[in-house]
N, C-alpha and C positions, 0 to 999 in steps of 0.2 A: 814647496821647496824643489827647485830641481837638484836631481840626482847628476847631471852634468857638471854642476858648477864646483869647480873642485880648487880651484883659486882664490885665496884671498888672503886680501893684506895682511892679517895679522889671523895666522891660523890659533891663537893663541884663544883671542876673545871669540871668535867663530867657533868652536871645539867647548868651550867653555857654556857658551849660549845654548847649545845643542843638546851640552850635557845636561843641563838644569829642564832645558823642558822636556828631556827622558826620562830627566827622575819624575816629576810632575807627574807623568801620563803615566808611570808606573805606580804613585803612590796615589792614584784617584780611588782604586778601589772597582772599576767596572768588570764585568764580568764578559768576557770570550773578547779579551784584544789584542791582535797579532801587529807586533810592532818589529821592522824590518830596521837595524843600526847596520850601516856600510863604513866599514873603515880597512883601509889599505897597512896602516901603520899599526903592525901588530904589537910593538909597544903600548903606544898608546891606546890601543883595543883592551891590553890586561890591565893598564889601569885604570881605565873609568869601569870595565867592566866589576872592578877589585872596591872600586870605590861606590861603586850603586850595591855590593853584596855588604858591604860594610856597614851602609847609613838606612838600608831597606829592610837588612835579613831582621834583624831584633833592635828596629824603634822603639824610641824612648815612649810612643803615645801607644805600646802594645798593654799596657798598664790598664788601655779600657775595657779590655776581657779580663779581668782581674780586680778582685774583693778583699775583704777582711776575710773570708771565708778561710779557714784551715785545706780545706781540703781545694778551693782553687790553686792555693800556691804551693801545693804539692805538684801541679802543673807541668811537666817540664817546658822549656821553652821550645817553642815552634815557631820556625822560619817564617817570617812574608816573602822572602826572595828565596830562591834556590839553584845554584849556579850547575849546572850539567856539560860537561865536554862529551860532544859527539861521538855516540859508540862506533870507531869508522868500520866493524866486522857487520854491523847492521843498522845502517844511518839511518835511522826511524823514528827521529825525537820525540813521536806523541809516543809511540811504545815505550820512551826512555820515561817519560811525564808519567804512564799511568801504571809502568814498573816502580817510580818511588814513594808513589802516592800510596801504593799497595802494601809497601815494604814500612811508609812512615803517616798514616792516615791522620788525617787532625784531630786531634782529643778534644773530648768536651769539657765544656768548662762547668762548674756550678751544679754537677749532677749529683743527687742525692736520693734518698730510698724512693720519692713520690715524683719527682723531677728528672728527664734525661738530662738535662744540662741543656746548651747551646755548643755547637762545636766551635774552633777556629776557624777563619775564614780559608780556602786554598791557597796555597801559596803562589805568586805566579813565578815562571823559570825563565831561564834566560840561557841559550846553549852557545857554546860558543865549538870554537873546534873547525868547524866547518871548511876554514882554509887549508888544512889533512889532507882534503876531500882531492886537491890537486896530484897528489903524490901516489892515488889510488889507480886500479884500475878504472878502468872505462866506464864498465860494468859496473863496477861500486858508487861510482856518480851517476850513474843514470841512474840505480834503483835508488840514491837520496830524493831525486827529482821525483821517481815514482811516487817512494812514500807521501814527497808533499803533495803531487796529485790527490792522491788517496785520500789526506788529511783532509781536504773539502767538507766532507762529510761530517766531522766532529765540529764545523763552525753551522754548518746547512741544518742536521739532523740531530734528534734525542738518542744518541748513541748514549750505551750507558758505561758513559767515561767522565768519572771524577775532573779531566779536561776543561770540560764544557765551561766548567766553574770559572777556572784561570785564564792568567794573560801568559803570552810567550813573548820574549825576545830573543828573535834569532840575529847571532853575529856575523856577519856574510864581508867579505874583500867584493868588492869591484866586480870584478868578473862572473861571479856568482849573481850578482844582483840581475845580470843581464841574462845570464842563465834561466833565473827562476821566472822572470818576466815571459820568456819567450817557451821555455819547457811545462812551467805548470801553472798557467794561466789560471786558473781555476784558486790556485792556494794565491795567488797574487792580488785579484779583485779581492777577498777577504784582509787583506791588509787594514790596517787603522788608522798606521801611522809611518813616515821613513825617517832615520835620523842620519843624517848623512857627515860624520865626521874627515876633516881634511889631513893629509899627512902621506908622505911619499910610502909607497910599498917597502914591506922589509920583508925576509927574509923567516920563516916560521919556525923558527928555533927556541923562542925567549918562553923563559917561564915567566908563571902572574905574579907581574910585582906589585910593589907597596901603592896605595891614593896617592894621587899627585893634587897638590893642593894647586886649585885654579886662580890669578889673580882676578883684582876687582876689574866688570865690567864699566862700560861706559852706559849711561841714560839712554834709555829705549825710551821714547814720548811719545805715547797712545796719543796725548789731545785731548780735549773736552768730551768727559764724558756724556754731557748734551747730544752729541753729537747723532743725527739722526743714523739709524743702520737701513732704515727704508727709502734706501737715496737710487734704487735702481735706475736707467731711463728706458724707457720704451718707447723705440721708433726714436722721434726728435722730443717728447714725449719727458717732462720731469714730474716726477713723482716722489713726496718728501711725507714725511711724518710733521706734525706740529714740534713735538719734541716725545723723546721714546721713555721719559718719566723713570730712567734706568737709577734712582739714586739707593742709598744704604739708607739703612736701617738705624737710629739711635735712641731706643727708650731703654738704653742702659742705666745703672744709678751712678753708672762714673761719671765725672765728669769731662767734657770738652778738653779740659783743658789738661792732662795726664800730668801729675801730681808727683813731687818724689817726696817719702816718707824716710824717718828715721830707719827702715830696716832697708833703704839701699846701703848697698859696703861704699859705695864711691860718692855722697851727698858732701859731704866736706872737702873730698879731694878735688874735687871738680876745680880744672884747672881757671887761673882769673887773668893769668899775666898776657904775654902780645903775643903775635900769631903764632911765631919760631915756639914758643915754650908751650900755643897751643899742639902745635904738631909731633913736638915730641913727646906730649901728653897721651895725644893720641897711638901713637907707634907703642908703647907703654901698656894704655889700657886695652887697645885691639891683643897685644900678646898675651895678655890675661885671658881676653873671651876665650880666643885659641884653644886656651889648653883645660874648657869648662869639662869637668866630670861625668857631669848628668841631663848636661840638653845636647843638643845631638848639634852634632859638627857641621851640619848643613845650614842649619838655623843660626849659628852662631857664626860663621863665615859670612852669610848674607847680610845680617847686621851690620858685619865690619865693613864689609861692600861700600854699605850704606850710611855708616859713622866717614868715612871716606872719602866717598861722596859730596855730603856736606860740609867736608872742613872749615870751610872757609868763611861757614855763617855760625852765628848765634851758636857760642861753644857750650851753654846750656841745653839748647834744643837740641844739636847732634848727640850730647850726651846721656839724654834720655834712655833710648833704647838699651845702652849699656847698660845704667844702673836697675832698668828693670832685668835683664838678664842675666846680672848676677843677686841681684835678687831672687829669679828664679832659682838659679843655683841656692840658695842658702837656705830656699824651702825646701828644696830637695834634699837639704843635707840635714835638714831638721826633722823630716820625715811627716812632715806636714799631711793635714787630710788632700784628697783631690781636688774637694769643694774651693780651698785654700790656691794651692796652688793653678786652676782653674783660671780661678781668677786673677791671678797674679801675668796668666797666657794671655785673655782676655785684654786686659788692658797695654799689653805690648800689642795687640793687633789692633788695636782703638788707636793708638797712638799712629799705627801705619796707613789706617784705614781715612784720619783725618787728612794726611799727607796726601795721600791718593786725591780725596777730594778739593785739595785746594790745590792741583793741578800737580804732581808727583808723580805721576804716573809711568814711573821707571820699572823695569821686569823684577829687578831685587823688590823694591818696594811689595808691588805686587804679591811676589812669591811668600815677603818674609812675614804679612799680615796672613797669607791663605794659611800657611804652617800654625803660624801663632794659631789662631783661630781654630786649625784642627786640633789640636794639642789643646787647648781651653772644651771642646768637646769632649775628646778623650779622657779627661779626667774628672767630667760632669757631665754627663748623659740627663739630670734632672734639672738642670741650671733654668732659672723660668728665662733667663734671656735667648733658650737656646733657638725661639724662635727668627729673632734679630739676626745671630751669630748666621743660622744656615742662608738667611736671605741676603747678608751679606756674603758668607761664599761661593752664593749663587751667580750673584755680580761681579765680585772677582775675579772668578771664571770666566765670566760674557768678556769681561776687561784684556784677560790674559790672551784668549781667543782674539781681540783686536788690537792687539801689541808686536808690532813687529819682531823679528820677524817673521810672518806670514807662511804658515807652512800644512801639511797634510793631517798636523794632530788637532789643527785647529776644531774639528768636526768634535775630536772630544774634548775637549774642554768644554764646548759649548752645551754638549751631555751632560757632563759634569753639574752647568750650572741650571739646567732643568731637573736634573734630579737633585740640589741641594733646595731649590726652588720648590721643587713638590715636594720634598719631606717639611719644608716650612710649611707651606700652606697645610700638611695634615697637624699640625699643633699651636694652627691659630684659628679661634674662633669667630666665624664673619659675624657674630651678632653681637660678639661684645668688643672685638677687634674690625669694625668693617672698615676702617682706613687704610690700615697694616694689609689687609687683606685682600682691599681692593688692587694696591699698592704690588704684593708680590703677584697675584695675578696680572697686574699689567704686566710685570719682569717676563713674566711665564711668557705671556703674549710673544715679546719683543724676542727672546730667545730662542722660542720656537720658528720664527722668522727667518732668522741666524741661517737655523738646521736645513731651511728646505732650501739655501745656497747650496746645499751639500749633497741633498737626497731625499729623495721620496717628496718634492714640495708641493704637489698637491695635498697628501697627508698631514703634512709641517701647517701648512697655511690652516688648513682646517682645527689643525687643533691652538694653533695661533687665535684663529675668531671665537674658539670656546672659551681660552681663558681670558681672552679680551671684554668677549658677553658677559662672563661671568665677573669682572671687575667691577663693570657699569651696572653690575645687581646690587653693590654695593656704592659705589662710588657715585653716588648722585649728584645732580647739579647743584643740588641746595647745597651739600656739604661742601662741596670745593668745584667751582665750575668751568674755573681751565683747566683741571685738570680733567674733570670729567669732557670735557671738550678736547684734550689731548688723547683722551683713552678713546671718545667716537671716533679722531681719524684714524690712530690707528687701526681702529677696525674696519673704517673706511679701506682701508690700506690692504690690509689683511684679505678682503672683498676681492678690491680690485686684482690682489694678483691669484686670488682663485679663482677667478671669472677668466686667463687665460690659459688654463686647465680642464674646466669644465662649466657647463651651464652658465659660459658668459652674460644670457641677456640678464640670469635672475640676479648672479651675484653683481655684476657691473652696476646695477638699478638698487642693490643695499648698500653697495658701497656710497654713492651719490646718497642718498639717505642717508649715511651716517657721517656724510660731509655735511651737509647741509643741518643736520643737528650739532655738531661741533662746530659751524657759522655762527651759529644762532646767540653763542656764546661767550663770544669775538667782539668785543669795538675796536674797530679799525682804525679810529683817532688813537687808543691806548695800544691796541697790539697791530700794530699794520703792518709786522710783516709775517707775523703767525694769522693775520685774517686775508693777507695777498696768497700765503703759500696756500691755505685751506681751498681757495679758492681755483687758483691752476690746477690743483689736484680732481678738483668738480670739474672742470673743461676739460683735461685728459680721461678722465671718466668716459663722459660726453660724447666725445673724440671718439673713444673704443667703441662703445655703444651704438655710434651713426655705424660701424663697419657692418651691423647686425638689424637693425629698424629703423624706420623712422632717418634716414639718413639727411636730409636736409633741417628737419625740425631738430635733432641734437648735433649736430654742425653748429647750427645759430646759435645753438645753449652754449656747448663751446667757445663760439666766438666770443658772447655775451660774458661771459665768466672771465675768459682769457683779459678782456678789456680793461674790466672789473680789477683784477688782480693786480697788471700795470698799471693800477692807479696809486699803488702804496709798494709796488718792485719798481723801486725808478732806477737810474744810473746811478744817482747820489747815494739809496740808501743800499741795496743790493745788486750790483751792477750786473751780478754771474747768474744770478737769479732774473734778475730784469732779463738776461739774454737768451734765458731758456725757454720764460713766457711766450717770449718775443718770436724766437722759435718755433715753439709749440703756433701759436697767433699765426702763422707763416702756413702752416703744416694745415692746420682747419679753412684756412680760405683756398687754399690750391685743392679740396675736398670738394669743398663746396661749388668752385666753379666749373669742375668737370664734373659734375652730377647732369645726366642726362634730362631732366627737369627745369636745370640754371635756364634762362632766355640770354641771348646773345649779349644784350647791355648789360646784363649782371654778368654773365661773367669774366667781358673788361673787366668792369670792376672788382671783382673780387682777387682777378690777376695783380691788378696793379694794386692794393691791399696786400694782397701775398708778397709781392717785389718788395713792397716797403716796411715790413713786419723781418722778411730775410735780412736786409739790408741794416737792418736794425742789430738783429741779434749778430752778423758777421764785424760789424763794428766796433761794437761792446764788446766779444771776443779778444779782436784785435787791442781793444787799449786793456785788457786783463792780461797780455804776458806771462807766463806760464805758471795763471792760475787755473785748476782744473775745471773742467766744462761739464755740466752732465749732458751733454746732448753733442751727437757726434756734427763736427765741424765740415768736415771733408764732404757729408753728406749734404750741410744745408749750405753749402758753395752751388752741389749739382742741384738740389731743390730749386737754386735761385736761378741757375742757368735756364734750367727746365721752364721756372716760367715764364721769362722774358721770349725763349722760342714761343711757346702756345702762345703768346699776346700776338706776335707777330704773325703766325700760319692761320691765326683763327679767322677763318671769311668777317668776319663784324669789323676786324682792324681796320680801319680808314686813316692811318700814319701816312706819311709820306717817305718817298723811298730813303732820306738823310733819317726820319725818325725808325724807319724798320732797319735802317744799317745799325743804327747807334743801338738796337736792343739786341742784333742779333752779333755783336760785334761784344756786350757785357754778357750775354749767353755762351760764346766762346772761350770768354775769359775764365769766366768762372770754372764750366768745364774743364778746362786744362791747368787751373788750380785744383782742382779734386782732383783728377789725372795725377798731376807730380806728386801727392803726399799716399797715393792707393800701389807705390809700386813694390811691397808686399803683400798686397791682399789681390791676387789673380782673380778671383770671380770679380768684383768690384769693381777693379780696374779694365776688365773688359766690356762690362755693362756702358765705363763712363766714357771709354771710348766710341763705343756707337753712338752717345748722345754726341761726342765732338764731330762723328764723319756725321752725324742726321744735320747739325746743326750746317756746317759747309755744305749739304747740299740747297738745303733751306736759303743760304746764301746764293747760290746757284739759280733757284728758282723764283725768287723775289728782286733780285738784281743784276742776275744774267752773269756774261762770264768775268764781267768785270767784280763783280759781287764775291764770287769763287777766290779770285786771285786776290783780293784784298783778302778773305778768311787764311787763305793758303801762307801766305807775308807775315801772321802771325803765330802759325802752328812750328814748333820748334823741328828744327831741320832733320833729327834722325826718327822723328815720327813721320815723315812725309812718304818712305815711299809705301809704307803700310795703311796710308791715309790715300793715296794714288790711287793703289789698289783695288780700294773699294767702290771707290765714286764712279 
């Protein structure tokens, strides 16, 4: 998220967006994360602040520190939020954090003569105040800045600070954010997350008012959850996953198909008549959820989101989620066991979870199955499905993580879903579970992936190949062999991008092995274009590989692959992909013909193979329209310039002077097509400049000055006297 972008059309659902994935990254539960909220509209700063203290401090799923015990629910209640305004006589918020921790420590729960208990978790704080800090002296904002210098240390080091434990959020205006950016560089790299809410400056007068209740959003659409996340390109270079095998979990006893029983309130009311008396039905039963007792206000607004949403279809199906949620309510009011009402969460997040899968994939959706789901944990900690439940929160994290919009918390959630990830895999057994298991260890894989976008991805990758290896310990080919053929390339994959980290030759040489064993598994009549992609993926291998050994023997493997592959990426079947090959195809023959080893007649030919492989993929490009490319464009214009020059200066060329004009005349063009789309990238654009002055001289010295003043007639006239210049 940029921190600049402070426009937008409707500050309403933008503020709204923002605020749900700050509650999100607050209610995950990780430990030491520093999330920076930027809002100018001090209004609207007290209420969302008013309203994360409300629906955080004492959740309805705090019930899972808590027993029949007598002496638990002598308990009193403790906070998960804790709201603090900035002391401005000494702005030192960790010192305010481990003054109230001191003053209110977390009690333990379940302690008895032979047992200390368990305590409650820290609570994390959230300080606001901070805009004070203006009306201060000098000297009192600079030692704020001090202090967060200082704080470093309680995020770096085992300071023995109850801290360590918790999350902060600090509430900062505007100009402060540039403050701390630029004053304490040190507390700034520690950040996690920035939530950047829109709203004009006001005036710091107003006390904390009431929640403001947010209207319903519009559909945020992730996309096919198939979709590969190993889609990076390297160089001209595509590189894809077969498929990333990311699905849920369902060996539940519910069924498919979410059932409504005699104990929903609403199974008769359910409205039958035509649209208009659907809508009013609905505006009706949404004011009921509203005003539920005992499931918490965040939960039951996202529903209504959602019942909203779908008005317009199947007045049955929308009204699902409702009558499971007051149903929840009526086991709440009945005092029902956990086990009971568990499950009752359980199947409102089953119900969300299939929606997701049959392409749903809106941010409410999303959010309101991860809730349900948690709340089905919280009140069954021994649930035997609880294996399923965390592999799917594990996923819905990965999910939430690629839901627009696309911002800085993204890093955690995708935490999030490696650690819901490995507490499943510790309560499933690979010897009696090895599909399940194989299964959330590929997740693990794919996740870990994710991470090293973010950080540390030599580390990421590495532990990506563990739980990928450790998949295929189980995941054998006898038992399911695309998929274990999906889990080799991902580890192919996994390989490949730690072999640009470290010990290229060995990992690039396992990854090509564990392509070539996910080949093996492939019929290209049944799967041709899961045995085309597996394929490209072996020649960009290949490709990397020549940069290091053997460079004309894995050149030709490359070639030999590349060929291969365009045999089942055609125009017809995948034209974006056909154009990448095609690409790539392009990129290994212009390798190959400038190898010091090439003899003069190869490497014509390998040029004019290169010319016609560019030529190929710049084509297909052009009739795709602004569908996206993995392979940068701008780049294979100059690639294809480049070779049409080397065909023509290379001494072997025997053209005649009309066939070295006409090469060196689509070498200019293309040039100065890369030229006009490079005029924000300065390094780039100055490189492709020298190829257009090398080229006009090339004209110059193959056709004299009649040659010159024909390239000159085509170079655009306020490029000329910087092109004069040099020649």
């Amino acid at each position: 998220m940029s921190v600049n972008d402070t426009t937008h059309n409707n500050n309403s659902t933008w503020n709204r967006q923002v605020y749900h994935r700050l509650k999100l990254a607050l209610s995950l539960g990780l430990r030491q994360q520093l999330f920076l909220a930027v809002c100018d509209d001090l209004h609207l700063r007290n209420q969302v602040a008013a309203r994360l203290h409300s629906t955080l401090a004492y959740p309805v799923g705090q019930v899972l520190y808590q027993s029949s015990n007598t002496q638990e629910n002598s308990t009193p209640a403790y906070p998960r939020l804790v709201t603090l305004r900035l002391n401005l006589n000494d702005p030192n918020p960790i010192i305010q954090i481990n003054q109230w921790l001191a003053n209110y420590p977390p009690p333990s729960v379940g302690a008895s003569k032979d047992t200390p208990g368990r305590p409650f978790p820290v609570p994390a704080f959230q300080i606001v105040g901070v805009e004070h800090l203006t009306k201060q002296p000098v000297a009192t904002q600079r030692l704020f800045l001090h202090y967060l210098r200082l704080s470093e240390q309680y995020f770096s080091t085992q300071e023995s600070s109850r801290f360590l434990e918790s999350n902060l959020l600090l509430w900062i205006p505007r100009p402060w954010l540039s403050a701390i950016k630029q004053s304490a560089p040190q507390f700034w790299r520690c950040r996690t997350g920035i939530f950047v809410f829109a709203g004009e400056p006001t005036p710091a007068t107003q006390n904390l008012g009431y929640p403001e209740r947010f209207s319903r959003s519009g559909s945020l659409d992730l996309g096919n959850i198939e979709q590969s996340i190993l889609d990076e390109s390297v160089n001209q270079a595509e590189l894809r996953t077969a498929t990333t095998d990311l699905k849920f979990e369902n060996n539940s006893d519910f069924p498919a198909e979410t059932q409504g029983n005699g104990g929903h309130k609403t199974q008769e009311a359910a409205p039958q008549q035509q649209e208009s008396t659907n809508r009013s039905g609905s505006r009706s039963n949404n004011q009921s959820l509203s005003s539920l007792s005992y499931i918490s206000s965040e939960l039951a607004e996202l529903v209504i989101a959602t019942i909203n949403t779908n008005i317009a279809q199947d007045t049955e199906d929308y009204l699902q989620p409702q009558q499971i949620l007051l149903e929840i309510e009526e086991l709440h009011e009945k005092q029902v066991s956990g086990e009971v009402l568990a499950e009752a969460y359980h199947r409102l997040g089953t119900l969300y979870r299939l929606r997701i899968e049959q392409g749903e994939s809106t941010l409410e959706n999303l959010m309101v199955a991860i809730i349900a789901y948690q709340e089905a944990i919280s009140y069954d900690e021994t649930s035997p499905q609880l294996p399923d439940i965390l592999n799917d929160l594990g996923t819905l994290y990965w999910m939430l993580y690629r839901t627009p919009p696309n911002s800085e918390e993204g890093q955690t959630y995708i935490e999030q879903a490696i650690e819901f990830y490995q507490l499943g895999l510790k309560m499933i057994s690979p010897q009696t579970h090895p599909e399940t298991y194989a299964r959330v260890q590929n997740n693990l894989g794919t996740a870990y992936g994710d991470l090293a976008r973010f950080s540390h991805p030599s580390e990421n990758w590495q532990q990506a190949i563990i739980a990928y290896s450790e998949a295929l310990s189980y995941r054998t080919a006898d038992m399911d062999s695309l998929k274990y053929a999906a889990c080799q390339n991902n580890l192919g994959t996994a390989y490949w991008h730690l072999g640009q980290y470290n010990q290229p030759i060995v990992h690039l040489k396992k990854a090509i092995a564990a392509y070539n064993e996910a080949l093996v598994h492939y019929n290209p009549e049944e799967e041709p274009l899961k045995y085309g992609m597996i394929q490209n993926n072996i020649g960009t291998a290949c490709w990397n590989l020549a940069q290091y050994e053997q460079p004309a023997q894995n050149l030709q493997l490359a070639i030999d692959v590349y060929s291969e592959a365009l045999k089942y990426r055609t125009p017809a079947n995948v034209p974006s992909a056909c154009a990448a090959t095609q690409n790539n195809l392009g990129t290994a023959y212009w390798h190959l013909a400038n190898l010091s080893q090439t003899t003069k007649e190869a490497r014509q030919k390998y040029l004019q193979l290169c010319i016609s492989a560019y030529e190929e993929a710049i084509a297909l490009a052009h009739s795709l329209s602004g569908t996206p490319l993995s392979f940068d464009l701008l780049a294979s214009y100059n690639n294809l310039g480049l070779a049409h020059y080397q065909l023509v200066i290379d001494k072997s060329f025997n053209g005649d002077k009309a066939t070295r004009s006409q090469h060196l005349e689509v070498a200019l063009d293309k040039h100065l097509q890369a030229l006009n789309g490079l005029s924000k990238q300065p390094e780039a654009y100055q490189t492709t400049f020298t190829y257009v002055v090398k080229t006009i001289r090339a004209f110059h010295n193959e056709l004299g000055i009649q040659g010159q003043n024909l390239a000159l007639s085509k170079v655009p006239s306020h490029l000329l006297p910087e092109i004069l210049s040099k020649l």
